[in-house]
Each structure stands twice: as C-alpha cells, then as structure tokens.
C-alpha positions as a LaTeX table, in Angstrom:
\begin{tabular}{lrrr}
\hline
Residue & $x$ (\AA) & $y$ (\AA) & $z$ (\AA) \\
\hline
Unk1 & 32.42 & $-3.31$ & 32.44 \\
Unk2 & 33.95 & $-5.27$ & 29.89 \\
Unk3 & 35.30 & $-5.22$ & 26.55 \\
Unk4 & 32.06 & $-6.62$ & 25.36 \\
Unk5 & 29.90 & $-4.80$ & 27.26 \\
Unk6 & 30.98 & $-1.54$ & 26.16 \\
Unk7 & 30.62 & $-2.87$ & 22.20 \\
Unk8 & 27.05 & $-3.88$ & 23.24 \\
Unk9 & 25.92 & 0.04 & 24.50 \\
Unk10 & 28.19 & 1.43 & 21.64 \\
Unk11 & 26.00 & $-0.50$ & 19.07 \\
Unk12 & 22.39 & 0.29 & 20.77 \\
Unk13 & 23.62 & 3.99 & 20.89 \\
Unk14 & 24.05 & 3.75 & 17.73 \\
Unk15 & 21.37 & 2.04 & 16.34 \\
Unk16 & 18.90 & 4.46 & 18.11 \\
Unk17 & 20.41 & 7.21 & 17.12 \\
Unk18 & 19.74 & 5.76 & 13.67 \\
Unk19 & 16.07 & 4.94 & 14.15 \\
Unk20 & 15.33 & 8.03 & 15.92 \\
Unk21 & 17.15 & 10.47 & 12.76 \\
Unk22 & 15.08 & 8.37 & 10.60 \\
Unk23 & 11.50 & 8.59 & 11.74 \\
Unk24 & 10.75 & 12.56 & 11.53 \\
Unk25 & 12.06 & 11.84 & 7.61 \\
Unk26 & 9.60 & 8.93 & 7.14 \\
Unk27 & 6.33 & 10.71 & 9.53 \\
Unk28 & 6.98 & 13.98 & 7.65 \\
Unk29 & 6.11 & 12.65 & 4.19 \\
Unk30 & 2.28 & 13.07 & 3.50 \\
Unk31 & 1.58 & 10.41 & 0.93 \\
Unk32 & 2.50 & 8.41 & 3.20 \\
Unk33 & 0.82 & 9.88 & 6.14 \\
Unk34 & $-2.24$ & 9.33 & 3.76 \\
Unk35 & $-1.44$ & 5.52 & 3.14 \\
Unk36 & $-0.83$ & 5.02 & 7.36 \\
Unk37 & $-4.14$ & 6.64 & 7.81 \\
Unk38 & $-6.15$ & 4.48 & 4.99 \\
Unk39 & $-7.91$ & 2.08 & 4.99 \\
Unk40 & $-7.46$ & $-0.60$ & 2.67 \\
Unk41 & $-10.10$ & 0.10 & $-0.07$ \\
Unk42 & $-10.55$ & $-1.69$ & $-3.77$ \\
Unk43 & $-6.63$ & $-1.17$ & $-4.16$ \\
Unk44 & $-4.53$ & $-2.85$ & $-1.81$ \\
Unk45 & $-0.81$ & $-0.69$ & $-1.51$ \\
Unk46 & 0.15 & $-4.15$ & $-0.21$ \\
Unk47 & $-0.08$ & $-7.66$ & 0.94 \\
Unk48 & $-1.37$ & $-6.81$ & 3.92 \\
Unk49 & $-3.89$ & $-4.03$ & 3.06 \\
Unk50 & $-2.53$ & $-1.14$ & 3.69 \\
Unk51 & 1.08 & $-0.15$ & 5.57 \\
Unk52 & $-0.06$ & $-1.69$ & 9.35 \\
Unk53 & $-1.18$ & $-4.93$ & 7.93 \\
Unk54 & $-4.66$ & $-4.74$ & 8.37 \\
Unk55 & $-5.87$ & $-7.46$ & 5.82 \\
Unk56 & $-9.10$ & $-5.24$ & 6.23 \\
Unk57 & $-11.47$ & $-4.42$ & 3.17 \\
Unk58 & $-13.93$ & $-2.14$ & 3.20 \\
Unk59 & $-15.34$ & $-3.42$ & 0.03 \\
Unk60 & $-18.86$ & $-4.88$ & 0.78 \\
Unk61 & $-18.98$ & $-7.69$ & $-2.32$ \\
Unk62 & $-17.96$ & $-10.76$ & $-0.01$ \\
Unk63 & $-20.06$ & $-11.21$ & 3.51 \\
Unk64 & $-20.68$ & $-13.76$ & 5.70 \\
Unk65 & $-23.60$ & $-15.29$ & 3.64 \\
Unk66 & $-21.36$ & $-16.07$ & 0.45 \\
Unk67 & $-18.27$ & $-16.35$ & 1.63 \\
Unk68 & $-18.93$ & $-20.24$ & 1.44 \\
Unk69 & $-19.38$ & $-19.98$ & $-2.47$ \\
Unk70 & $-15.57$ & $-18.98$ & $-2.70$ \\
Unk71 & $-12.87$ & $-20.73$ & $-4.57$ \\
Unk72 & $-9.51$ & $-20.37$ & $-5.96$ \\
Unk73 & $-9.56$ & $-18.30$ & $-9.45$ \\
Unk74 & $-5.50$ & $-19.80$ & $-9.94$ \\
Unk75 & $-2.58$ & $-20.64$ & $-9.02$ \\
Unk76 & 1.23 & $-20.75$ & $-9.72$ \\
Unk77 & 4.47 & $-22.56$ & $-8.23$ \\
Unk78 & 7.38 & $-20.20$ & $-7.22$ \\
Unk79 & 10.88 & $-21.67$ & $-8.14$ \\
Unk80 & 12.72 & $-21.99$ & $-5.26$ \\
Unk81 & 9.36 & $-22.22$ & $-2.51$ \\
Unk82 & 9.14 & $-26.03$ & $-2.17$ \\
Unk83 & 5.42 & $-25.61$ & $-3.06$ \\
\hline
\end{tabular}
C-alpha cells in the first residue's frame, strides 16, 4: 500500500473516531432527545420542522379544502442571493 493509501485509512480512522466520541455527547442530552422525538407543533425549532426535517405540522388550520385560498403574506430580497 502506498503513501496515499495509508493517508486515506489514517484520515477515516480518524474521522470515525471523531463521530463516534461525539454521538453519546449529543444522544445523552435530553432537550434534545425531546426536540428528535417532537413533532413539529405551532413552533417550528427550525426550517425544517423539527431536527429530522420533517416539514410536518400538526396544526389543523390549513387542509386540503383551503389550501387553494393561500397566498404570500411578504417578501424580502437577500443581498448577495441573486433573487
């Protein structure tokens, strides 16, 4: 094995390592235990719900027979977006 071989394993030993020293930290918090196991409610923690993206609301206001009545409330241009 090569020069660059042996770099390669060095660096995946060590990024595991990493990962796997890191993860009983992060699953041994319970607040955010709590947010994993929520569902996103009237508060969205964020963009995407809740912390596994579910873009899932519980809330009951919007359904499939107004969801045509929607429109935009605003808007804004971020510097730097192109939009």
């Amino acid at each position: 094995m090569g020069h660059h071989g042996r770099r390669v394993i060095a660096l995946f030993t060590t990024l595991s390592f990493l990962f796997l020293m890191g993860s009983p930290a992060w699953a041994a918090d319970p607040e955010i235990d709590k947010l994993l196991r929520s569902p996103a409610g009237k508060d969205w923690i964020t963009n995407g719900g809740n912390l596994t993206n579910q873009r899932y609301s519980t809330l009951k206001t919007i359904d499939a027979g107004n969801v045509q009545q929607l429109k935009g409330a605003w808007m804004t241009r971020l510097k730097g977006s192109g939009l």
